[in-house]
mmCIF file of the protein (N, C-alpha, C, O) and its ligand, coordinates in Angstrom:
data_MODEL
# 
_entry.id   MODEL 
# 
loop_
_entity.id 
_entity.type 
_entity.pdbx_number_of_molecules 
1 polymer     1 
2 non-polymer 1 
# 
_entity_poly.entity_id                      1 
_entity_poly.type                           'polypeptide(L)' 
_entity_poly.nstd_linkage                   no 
_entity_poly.nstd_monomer                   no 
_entity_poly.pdbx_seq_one_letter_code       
;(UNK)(UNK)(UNK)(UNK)(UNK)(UNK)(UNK)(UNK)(UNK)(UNK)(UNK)(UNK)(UNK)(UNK)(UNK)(UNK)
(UNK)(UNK)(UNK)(UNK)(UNK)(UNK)(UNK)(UNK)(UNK)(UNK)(UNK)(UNK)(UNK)(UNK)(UNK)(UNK)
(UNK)(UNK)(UNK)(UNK)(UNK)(UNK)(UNK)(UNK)(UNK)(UNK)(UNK)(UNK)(UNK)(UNK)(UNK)(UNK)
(UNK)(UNK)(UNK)(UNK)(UNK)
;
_entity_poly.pdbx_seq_one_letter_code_can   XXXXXXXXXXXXXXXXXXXXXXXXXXXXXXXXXXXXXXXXXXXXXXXXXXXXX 
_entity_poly.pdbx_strand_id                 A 
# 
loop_
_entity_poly_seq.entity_id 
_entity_poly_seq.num 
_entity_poly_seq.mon_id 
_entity_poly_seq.hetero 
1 1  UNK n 
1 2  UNK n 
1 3  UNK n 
1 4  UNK n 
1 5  UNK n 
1 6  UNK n 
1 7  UNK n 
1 8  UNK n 
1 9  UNK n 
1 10 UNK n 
1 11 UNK n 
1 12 UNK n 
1 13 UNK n 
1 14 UNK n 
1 15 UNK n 
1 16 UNK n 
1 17 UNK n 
1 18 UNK n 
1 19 UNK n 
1 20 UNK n 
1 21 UNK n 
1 22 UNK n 
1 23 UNK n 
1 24 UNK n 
1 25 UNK n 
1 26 UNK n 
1 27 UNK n 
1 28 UNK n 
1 29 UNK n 
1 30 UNK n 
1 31 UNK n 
1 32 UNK n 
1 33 UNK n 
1 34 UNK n 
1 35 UNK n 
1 36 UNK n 
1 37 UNK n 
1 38 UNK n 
1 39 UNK n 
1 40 UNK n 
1 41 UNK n 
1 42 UNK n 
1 43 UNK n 
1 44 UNK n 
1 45 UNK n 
1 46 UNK n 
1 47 UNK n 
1 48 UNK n 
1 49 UNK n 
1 50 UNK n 
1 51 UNK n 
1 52 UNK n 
1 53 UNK n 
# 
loop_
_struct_asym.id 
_struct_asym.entity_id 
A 1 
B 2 
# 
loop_
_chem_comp.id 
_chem_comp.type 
_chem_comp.mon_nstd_flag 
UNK 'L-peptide linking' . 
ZN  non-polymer         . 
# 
_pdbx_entity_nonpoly.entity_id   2 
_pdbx_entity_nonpoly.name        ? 
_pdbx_entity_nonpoly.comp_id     ZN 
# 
_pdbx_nonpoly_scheme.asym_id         B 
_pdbx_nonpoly_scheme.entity_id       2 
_pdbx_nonpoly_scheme.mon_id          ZN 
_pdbx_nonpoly_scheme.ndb_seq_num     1 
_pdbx_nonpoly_scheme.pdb_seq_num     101 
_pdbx_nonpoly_scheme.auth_seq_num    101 
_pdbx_nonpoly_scheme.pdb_mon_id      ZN 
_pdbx_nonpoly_scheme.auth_mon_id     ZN 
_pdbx_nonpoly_scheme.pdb_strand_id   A 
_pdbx_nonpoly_scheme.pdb_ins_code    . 
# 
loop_
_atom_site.group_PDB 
_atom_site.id 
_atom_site.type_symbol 
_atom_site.label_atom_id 
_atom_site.label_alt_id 
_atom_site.label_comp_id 
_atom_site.label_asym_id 
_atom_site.label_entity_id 
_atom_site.label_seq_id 
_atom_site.pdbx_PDB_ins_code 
_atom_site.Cartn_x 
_atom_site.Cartn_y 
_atom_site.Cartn_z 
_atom_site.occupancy 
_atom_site.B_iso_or_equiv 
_atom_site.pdbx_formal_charge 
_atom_site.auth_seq_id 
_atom_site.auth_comp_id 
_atom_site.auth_asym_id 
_atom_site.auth_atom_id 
_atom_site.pdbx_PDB_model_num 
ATOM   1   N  N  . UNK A 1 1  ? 98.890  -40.791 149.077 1.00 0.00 ? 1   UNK A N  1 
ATOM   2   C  CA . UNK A 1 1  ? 98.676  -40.007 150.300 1.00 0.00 ? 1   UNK A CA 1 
ATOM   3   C  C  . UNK A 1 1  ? 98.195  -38.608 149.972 1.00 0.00 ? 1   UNK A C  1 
ATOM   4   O  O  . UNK A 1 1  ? 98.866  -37.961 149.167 1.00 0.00 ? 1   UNK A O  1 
ATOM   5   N  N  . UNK A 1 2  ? 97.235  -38.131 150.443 1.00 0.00 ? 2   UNK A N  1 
ATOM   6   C  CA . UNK A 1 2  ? 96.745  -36.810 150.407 1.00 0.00 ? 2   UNK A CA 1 
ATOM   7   C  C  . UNK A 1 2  ? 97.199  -35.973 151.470 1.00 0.00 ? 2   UNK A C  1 
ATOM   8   O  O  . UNK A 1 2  ? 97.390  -36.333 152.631 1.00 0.00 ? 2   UNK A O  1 
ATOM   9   N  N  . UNK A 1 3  ? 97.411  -34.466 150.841 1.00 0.00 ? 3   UNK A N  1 
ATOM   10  C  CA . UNK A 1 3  ? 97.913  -33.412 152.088 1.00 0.00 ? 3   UNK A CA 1 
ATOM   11  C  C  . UNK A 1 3  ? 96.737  -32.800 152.205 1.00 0.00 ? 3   UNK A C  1 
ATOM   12  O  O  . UNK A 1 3  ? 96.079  -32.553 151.194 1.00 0.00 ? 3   UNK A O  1 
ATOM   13  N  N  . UNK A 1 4  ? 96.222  -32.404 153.675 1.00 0.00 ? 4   UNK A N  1 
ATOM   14  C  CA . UNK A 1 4  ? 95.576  -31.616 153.747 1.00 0.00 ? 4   UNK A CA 1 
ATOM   15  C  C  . UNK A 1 4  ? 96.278  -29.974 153.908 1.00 0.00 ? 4   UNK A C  1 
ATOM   16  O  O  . UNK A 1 4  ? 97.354  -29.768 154.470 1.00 0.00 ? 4   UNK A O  1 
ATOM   17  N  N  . UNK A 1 5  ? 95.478  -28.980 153.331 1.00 0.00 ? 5   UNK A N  1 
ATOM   18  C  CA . UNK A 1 5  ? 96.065  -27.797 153.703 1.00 0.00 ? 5   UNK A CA 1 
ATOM   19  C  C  . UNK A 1 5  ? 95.336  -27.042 154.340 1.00 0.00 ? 5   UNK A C  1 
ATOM   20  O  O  . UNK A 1 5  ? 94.187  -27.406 154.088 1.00 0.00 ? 5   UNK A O  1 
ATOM   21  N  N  . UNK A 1 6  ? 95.305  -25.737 155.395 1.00 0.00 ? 6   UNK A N  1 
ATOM   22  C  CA . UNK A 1 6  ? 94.231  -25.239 155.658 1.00 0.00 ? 6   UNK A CA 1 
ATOM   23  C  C  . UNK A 1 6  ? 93.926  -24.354 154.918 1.00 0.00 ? 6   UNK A C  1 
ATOM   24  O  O  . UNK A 1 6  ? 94.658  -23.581 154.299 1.00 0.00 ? 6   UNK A O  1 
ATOM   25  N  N  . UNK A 1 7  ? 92.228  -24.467 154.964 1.00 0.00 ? 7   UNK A N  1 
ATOM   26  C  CA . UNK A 1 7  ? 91.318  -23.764 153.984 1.00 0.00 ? 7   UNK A CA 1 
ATOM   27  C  C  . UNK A 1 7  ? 90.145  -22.880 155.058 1.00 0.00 ? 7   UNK A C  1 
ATOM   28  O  O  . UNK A 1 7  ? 88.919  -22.962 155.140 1.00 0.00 ? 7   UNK A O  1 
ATOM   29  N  N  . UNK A 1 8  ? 91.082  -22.092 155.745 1.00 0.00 ? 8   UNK A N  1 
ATOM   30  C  CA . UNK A 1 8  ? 90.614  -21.265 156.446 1.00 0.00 ? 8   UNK A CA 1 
ATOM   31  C  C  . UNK A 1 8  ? 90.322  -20.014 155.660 1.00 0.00 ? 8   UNK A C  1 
ATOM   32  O  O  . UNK A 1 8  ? 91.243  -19.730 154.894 1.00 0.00 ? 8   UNK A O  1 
ATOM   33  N  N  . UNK A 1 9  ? 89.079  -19.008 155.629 1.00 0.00 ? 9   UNK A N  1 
ATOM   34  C  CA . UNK A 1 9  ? 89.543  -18.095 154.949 1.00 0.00 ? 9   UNK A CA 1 
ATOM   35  C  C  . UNK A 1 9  ? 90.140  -16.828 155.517 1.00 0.00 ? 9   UNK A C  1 
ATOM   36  O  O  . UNK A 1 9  ? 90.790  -16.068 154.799 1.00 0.00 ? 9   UNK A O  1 
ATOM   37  N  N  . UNK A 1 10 ? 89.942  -16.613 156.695 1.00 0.00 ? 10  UNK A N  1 
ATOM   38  C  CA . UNK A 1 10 ? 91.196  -16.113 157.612 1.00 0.00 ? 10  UNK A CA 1 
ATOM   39  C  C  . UNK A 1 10 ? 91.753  -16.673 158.631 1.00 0.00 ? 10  UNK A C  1 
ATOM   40  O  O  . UNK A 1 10 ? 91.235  -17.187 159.623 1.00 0.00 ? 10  UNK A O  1 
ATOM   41  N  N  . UNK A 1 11 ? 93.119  -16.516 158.262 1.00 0.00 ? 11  UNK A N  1 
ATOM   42  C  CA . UNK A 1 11 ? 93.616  -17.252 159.552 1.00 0.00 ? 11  UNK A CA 1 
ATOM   43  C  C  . UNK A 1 11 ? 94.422  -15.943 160.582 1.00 0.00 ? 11  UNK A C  1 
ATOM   44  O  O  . UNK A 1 11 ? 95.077  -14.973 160.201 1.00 0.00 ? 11  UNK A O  1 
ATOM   45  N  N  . UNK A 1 12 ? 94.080  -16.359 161.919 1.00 0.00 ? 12  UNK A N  1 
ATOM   46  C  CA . UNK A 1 12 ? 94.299  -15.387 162.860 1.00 0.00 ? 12  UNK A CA 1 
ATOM   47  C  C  . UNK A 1 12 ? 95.575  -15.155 163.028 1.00 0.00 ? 12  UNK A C  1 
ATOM   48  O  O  . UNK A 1 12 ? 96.031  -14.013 162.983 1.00 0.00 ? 12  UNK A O  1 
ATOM   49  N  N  . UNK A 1 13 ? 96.480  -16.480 163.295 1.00 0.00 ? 13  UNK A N  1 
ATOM   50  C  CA . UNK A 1 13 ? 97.819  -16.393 162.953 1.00 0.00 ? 13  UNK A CA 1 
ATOM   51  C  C  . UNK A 1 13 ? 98.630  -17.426 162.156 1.00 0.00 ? 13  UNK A C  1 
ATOM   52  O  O  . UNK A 1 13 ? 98.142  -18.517 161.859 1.00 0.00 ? 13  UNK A O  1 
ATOM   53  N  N  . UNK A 1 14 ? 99.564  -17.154 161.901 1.00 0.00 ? 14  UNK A N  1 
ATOM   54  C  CA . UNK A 1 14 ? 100.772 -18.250 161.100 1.00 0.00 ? 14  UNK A CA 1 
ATOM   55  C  C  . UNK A 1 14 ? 101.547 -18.715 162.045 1.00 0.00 ? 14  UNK A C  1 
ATOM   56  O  O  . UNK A 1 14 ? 101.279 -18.167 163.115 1.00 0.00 ? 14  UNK A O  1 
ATOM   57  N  N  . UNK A 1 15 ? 102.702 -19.769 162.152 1.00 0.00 ? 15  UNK A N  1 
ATOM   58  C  CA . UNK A 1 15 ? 103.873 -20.105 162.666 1.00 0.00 ? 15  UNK A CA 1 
ATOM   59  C  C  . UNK A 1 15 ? 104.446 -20.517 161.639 1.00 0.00 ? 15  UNK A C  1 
ATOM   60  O  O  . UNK A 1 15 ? 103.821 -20.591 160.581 1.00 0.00 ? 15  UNK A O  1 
ATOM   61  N  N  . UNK A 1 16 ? 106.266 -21.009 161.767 1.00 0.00 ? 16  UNK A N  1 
ATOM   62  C  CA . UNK A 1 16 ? 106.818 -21.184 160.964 1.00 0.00 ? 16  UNK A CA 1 
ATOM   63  C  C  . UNK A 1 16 ? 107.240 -22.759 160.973 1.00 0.00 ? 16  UNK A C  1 
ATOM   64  O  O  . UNK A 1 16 ? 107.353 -22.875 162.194 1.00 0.00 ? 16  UNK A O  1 
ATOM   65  N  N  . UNK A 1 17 ? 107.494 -23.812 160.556 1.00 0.00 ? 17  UNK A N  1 
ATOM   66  C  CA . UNK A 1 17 ? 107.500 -25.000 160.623 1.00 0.00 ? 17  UNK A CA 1 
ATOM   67  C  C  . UNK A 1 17 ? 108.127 -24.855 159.483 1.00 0.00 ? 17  UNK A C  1 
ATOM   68  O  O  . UNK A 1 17 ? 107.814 -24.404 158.381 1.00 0.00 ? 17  UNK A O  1 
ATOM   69  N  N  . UNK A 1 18 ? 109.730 -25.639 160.264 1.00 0.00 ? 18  UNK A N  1 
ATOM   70  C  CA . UNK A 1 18 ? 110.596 -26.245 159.457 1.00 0.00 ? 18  UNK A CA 1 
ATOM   71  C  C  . UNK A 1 18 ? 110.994 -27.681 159.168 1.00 0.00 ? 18  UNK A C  1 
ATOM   72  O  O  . UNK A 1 18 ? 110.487 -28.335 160.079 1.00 0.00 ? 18  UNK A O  1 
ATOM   73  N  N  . UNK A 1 19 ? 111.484 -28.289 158.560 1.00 0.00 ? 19  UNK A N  1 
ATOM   74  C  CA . UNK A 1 19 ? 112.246 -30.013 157.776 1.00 0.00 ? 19  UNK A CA 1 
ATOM   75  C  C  . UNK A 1 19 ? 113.498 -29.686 157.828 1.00 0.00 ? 19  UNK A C  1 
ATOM   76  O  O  . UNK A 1 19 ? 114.046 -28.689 158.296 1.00 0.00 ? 19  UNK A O  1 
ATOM   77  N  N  . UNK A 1 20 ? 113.929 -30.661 157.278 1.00 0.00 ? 20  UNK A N  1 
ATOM   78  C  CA . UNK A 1 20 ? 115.124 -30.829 156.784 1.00 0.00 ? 20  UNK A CA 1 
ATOM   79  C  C  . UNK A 1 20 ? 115.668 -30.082 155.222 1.00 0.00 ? 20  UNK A C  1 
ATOM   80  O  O  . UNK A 1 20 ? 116.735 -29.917 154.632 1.00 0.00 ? 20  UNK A O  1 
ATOM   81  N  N  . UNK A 1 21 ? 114.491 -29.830 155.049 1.00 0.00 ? 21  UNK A N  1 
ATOM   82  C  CA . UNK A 1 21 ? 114.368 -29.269 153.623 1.00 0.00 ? 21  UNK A CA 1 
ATOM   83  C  C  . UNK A 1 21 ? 113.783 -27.860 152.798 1.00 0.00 ? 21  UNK A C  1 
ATOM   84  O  O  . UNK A 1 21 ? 113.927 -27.563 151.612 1.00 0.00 ? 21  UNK A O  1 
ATOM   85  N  N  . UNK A 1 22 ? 113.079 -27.130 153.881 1.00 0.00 ? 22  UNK A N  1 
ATOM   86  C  CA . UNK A 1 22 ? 112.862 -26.141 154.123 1.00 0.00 ? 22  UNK A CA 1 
ATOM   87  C  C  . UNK A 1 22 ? 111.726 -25.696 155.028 1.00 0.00 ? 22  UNK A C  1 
ATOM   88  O  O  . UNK A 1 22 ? 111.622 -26.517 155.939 1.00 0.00 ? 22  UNK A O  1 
ATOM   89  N  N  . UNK A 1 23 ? 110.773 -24.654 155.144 1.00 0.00 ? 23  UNK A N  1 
ATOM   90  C  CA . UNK A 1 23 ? 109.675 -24.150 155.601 1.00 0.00 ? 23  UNK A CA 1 
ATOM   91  C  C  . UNK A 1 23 ? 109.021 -23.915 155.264 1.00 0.00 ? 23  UNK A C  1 
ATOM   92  O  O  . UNK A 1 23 ? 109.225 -23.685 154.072 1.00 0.00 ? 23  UNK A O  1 
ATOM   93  N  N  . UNK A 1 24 ? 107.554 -23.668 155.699 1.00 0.00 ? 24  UNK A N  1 
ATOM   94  C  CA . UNK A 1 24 ? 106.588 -23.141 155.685 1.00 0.00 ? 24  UNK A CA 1 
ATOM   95  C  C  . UNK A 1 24 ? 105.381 -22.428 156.361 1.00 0.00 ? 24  UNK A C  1 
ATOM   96  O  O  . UNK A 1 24 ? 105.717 -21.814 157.374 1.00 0.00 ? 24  UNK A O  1 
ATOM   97  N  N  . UNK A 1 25 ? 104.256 -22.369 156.097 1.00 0.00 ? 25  UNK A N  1 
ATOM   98  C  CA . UNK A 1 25 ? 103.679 -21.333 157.391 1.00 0.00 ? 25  UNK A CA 1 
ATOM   99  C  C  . UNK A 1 25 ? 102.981 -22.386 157.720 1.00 0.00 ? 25  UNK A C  1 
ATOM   100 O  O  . UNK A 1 25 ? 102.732 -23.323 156.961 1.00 0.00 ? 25  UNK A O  1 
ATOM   101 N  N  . UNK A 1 26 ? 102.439 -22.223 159.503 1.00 0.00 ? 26  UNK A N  1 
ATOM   102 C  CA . UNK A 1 26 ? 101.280 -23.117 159.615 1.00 0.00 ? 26  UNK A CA 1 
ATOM   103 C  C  . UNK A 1 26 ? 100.530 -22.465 159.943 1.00 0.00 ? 26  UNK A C  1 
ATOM   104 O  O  . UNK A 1 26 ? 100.944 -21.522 160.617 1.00 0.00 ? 26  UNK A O  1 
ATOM   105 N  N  . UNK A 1 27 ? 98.752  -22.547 159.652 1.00 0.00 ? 27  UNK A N  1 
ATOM   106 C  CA . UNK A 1 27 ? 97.755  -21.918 160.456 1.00 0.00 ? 27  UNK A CA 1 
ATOM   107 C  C  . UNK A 1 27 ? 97.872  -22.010 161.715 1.00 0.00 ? 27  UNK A C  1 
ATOM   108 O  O  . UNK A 1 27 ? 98.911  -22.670 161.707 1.00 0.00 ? 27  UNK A O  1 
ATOM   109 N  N  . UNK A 1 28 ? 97.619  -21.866 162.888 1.00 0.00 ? 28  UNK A N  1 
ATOM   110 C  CA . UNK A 1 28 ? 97.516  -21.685 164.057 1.00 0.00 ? 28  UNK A CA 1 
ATOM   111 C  C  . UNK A 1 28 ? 95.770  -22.376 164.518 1.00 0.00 ? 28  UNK A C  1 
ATOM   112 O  O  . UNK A 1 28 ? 95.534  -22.865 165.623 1.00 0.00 ? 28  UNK A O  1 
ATOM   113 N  N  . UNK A 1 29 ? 94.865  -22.269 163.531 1.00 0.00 ? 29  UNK A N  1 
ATOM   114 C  CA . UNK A 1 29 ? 93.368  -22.158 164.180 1.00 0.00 ? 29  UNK A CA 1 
ATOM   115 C  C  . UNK A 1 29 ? 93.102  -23.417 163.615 1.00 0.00 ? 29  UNK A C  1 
ATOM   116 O  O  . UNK A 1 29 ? 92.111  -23.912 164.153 1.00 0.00 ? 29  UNK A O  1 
ATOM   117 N  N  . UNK A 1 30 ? 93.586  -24.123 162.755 1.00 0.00 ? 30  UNK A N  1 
ATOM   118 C  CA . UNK A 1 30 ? 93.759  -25.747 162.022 1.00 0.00 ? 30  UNK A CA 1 
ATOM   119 C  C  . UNK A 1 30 ? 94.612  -27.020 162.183 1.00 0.00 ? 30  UNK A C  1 
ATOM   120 O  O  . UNK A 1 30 ? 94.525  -28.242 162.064 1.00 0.00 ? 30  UNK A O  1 
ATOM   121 N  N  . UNK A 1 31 ? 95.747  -25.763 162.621 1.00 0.00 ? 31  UNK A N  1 
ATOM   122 C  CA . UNK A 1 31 ? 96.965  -26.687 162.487 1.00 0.00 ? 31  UNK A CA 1 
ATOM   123 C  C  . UNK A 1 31 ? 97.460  -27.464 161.700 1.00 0.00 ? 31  UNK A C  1 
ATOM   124 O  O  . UNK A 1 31 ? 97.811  -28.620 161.940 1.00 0.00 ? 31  UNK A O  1 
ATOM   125 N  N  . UNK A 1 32 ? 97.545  -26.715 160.394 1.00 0.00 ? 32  UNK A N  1 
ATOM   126 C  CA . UNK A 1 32 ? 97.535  -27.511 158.939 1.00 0.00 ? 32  UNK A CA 1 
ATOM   127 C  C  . UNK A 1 32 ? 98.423  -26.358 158.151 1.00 0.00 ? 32  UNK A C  1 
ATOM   128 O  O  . UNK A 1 32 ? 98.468  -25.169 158.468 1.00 0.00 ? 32  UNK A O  1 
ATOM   129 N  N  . UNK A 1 33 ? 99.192  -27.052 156.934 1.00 0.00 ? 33  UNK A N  1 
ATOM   130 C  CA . UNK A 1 33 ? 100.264 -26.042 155.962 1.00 0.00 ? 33  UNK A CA 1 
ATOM   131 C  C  . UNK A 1 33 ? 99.387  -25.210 155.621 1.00 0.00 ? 33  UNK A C  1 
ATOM   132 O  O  . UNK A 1 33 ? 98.241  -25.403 156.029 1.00 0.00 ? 33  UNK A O  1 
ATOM   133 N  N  . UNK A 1 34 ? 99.585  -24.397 155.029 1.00 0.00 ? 34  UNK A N  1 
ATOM   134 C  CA . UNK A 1 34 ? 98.729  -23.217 154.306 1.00 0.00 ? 34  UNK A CA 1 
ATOM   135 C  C  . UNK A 1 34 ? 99.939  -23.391 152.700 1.00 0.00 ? 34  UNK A C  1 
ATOM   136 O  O  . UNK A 1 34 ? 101.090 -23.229 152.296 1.00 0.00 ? 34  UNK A O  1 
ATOM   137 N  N  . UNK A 1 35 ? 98.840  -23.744 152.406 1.00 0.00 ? 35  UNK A N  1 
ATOM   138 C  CA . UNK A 1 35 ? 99.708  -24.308 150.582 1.00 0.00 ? 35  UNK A CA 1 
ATOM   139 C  C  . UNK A 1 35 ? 99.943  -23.202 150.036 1.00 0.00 ? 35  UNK A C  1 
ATOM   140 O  O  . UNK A 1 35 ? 99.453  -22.074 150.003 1.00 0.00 ? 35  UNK A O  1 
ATOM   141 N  N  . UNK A 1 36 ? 101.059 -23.928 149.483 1.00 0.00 ? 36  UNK A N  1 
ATOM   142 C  CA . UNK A 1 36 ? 101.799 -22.889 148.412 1.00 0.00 ? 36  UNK A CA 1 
ATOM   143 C  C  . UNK A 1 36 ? 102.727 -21.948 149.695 1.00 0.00 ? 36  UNK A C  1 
ATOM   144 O  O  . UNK A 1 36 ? 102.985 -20.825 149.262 1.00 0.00 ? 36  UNK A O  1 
ATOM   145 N  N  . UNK A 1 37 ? 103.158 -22.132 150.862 1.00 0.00 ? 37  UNK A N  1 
ATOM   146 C  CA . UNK A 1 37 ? 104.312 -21.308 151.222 1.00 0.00 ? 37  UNK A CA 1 
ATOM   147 C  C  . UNK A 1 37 ? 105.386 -22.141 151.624 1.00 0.00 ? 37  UNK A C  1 
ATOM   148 O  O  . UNK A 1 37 ? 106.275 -21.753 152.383 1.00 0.00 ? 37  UNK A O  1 
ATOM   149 N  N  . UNK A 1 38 ? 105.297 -23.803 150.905 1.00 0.00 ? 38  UNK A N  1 
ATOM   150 C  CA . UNK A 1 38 ? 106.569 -24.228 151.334 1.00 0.00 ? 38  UNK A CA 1 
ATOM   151 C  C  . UNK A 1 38 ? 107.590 -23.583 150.103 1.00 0.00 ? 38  UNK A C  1 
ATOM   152 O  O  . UNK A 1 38 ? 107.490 -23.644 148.877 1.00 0.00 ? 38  UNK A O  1 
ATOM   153 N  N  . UNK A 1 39 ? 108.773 -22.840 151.128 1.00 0.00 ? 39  UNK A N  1 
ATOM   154 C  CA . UNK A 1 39 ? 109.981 -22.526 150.763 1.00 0.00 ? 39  UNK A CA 1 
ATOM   155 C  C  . UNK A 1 39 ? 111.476 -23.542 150.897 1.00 0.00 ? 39  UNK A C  1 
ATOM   156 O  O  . UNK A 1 39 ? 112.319 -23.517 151.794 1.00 0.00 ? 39  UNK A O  1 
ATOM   157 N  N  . UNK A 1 40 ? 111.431 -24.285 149.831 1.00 0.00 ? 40  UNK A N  1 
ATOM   158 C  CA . UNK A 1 40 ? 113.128 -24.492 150.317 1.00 0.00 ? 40  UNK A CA 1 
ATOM   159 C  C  . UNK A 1 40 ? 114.263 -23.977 150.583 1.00 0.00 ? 40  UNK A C  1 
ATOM   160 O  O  . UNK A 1 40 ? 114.505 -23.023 149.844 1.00 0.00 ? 40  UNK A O  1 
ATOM   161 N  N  . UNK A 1 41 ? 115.088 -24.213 151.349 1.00 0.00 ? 41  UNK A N  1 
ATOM   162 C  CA . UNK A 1 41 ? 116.333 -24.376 151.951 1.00 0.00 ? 41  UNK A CA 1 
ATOM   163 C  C  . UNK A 1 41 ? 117.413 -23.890 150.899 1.00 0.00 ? 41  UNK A C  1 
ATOM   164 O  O  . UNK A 1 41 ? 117.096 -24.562 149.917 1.00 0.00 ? 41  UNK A O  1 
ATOM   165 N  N  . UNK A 1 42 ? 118.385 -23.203 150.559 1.00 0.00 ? 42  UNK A N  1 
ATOM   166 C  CA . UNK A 1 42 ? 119.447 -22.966 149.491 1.00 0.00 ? 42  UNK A CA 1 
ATOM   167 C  C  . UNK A 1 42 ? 120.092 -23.586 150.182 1.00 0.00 ? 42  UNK A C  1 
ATOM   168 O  O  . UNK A 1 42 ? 120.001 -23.784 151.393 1.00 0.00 ? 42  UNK A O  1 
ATOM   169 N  N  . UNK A 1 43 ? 121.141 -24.109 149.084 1.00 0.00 ? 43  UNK A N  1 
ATOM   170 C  CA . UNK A 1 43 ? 121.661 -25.051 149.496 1.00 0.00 ? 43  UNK A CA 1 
ATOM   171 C  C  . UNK A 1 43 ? 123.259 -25.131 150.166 1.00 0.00 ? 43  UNK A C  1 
ATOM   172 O  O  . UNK A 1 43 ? 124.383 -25.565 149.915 1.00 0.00 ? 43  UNK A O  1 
ATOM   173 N  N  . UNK A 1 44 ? 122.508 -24.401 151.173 1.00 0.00 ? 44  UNK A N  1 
ATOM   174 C  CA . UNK A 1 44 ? 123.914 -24.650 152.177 1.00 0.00 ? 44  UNK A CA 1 
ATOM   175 C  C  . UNK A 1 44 ? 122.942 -24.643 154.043 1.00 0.00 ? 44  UNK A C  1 
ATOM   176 O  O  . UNK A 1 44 ? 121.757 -24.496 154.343 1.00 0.00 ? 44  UNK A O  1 
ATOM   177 N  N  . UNK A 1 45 ? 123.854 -24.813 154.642 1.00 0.00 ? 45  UNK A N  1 
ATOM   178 C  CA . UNK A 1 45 ? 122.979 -24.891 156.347 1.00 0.00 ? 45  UNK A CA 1 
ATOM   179 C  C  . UNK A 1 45 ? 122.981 -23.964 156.572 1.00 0.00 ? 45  UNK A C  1 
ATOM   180 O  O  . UNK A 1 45 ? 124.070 -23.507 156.920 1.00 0.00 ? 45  UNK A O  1 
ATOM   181 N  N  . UNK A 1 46 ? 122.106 -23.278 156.547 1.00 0.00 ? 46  UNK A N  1 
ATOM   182 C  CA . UNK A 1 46 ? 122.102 -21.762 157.325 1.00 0.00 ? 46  UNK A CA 1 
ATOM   183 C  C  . UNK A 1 46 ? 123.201 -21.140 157.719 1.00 0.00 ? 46  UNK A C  1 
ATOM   184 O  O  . UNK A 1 46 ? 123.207 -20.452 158.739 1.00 0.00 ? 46  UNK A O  1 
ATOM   185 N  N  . UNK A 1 47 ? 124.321 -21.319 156.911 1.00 0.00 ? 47  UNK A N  1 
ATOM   186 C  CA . UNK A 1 47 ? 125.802 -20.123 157.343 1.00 0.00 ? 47  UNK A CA 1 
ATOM   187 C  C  . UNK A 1 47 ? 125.803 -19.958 155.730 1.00 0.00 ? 47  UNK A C  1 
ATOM   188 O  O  . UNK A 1 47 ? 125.794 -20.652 154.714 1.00 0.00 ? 47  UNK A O  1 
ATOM   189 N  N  . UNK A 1 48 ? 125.824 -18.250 156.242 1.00 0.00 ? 48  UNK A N  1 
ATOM   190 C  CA . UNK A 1 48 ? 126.226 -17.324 155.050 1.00 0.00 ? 48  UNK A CA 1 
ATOM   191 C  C  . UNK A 1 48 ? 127.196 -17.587 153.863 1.00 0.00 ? 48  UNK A C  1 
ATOM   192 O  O  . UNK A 1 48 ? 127.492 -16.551 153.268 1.00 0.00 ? 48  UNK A O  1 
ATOM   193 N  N  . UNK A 1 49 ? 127.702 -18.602 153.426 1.00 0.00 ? 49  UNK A N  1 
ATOM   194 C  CA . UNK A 1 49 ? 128.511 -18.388 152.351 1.00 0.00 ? 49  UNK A CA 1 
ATOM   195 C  C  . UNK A 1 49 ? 128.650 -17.867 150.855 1.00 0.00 ? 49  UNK A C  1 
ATOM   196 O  O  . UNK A 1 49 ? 128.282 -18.496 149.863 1.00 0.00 ? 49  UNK A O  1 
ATOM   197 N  N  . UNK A 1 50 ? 129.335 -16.419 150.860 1.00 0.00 ? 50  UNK A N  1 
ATOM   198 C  CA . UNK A 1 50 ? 128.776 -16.248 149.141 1.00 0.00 ? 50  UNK A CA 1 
ATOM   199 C  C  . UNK A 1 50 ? 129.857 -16.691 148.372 1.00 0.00 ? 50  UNK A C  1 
ATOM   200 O  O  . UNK A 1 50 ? 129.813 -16.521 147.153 1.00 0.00 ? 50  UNK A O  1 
ATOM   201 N  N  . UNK A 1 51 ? 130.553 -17.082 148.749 1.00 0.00 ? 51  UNK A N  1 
ATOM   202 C  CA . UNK A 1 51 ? 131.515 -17.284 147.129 1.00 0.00 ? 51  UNK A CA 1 
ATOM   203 C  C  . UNK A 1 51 ? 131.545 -19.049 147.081 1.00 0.00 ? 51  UNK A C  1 
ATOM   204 O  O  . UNK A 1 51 ? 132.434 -19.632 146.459 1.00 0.00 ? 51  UNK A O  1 
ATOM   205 N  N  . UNK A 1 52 ? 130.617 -19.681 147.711 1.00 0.00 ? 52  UNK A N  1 
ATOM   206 C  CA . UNK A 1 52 ? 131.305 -21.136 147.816 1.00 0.00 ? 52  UNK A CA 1 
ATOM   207 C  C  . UNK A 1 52 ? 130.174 -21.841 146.382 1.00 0.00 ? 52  UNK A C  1 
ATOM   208 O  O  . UNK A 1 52 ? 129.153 -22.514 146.523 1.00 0.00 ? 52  UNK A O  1 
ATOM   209 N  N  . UNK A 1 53 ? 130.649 -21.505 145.435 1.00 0.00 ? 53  UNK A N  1 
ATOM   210 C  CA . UNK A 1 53 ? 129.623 -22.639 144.508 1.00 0.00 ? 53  UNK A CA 1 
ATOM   211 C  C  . UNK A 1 53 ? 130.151 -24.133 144.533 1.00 0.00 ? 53  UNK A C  1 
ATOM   212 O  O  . UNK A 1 53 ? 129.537 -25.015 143.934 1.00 0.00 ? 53  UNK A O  1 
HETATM 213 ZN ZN . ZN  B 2 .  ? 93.586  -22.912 158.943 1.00 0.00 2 101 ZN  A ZN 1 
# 
């Protein structure tokens, strides 16, 4: 399977599009990832915990 990414060379705006597994940006003018900004998730659900290793 191939990903497409957008290969806009400006894009007007981003959104944020999340998984189960983390985020990334989407173009807005393609509607396609813009590679290289998927970020994963640390590994806890979105509540703050610092001491829990
Ligand atoms: Zn694009």
């Amino acid at each position: 399977m191939e990903q497409e990414f957008c290969k806009c060379m400006r894009t007007s705006s981003i959104y944020d599009e999340i998984d189960d597994w983390g985020h990334w940006d989407m173009c807005v003018d393609c509607n396609k990832p813009i590679e290289g900004t998927y970020e994963f998730f640390n590994h806890y659900d979105g509540e703050d915990h610092c001491n829990d290793y």
